[in-house]
N, C-alpha and C positions, 0 to 999 in steps of 0.2 A: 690447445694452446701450450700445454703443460709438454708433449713432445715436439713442439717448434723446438722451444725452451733447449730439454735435453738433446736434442739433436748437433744444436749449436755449442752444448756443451755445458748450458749454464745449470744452474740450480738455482732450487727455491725455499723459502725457508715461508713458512703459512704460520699465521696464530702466534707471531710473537705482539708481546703486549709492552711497548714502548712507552704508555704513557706516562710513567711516574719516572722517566730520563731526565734529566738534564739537557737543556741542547749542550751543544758540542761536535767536538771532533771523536770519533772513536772508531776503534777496531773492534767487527764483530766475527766471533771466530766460530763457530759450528761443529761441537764435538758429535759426529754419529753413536750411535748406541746402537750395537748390533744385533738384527734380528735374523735368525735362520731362517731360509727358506722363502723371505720378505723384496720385494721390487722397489721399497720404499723404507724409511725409518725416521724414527725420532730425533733430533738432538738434543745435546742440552748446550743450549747459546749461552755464551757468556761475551757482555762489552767491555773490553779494555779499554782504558781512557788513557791516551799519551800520558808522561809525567811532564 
């Protein structure tokens, strides 16, 4: 499933834990953290909430 996915170009973001959010509207942005040598990596997510 995971190369349908990138095939098409998209990406996935696994294990975030959303439950203590707010609903709302928001931007979620996806800093990678780079690992040498890696096919894959961490991010660290951060939700911005419109003003």
């Amino acid at each position: 499933m995971h190369h349908a996915l990138f095939d098409g170009g998209a990406c996935n973001l696994e294990n975030l834990h959303l439950a203590g959010v707010s609903a709302g509207t928001y931007e979620l942005v996806a800093y990678p953290v780079l690992v040498h040598g890696a096919d894959a990596a961490p991010v660290r997510a951060v939700l911005v909430q419109p003003a």
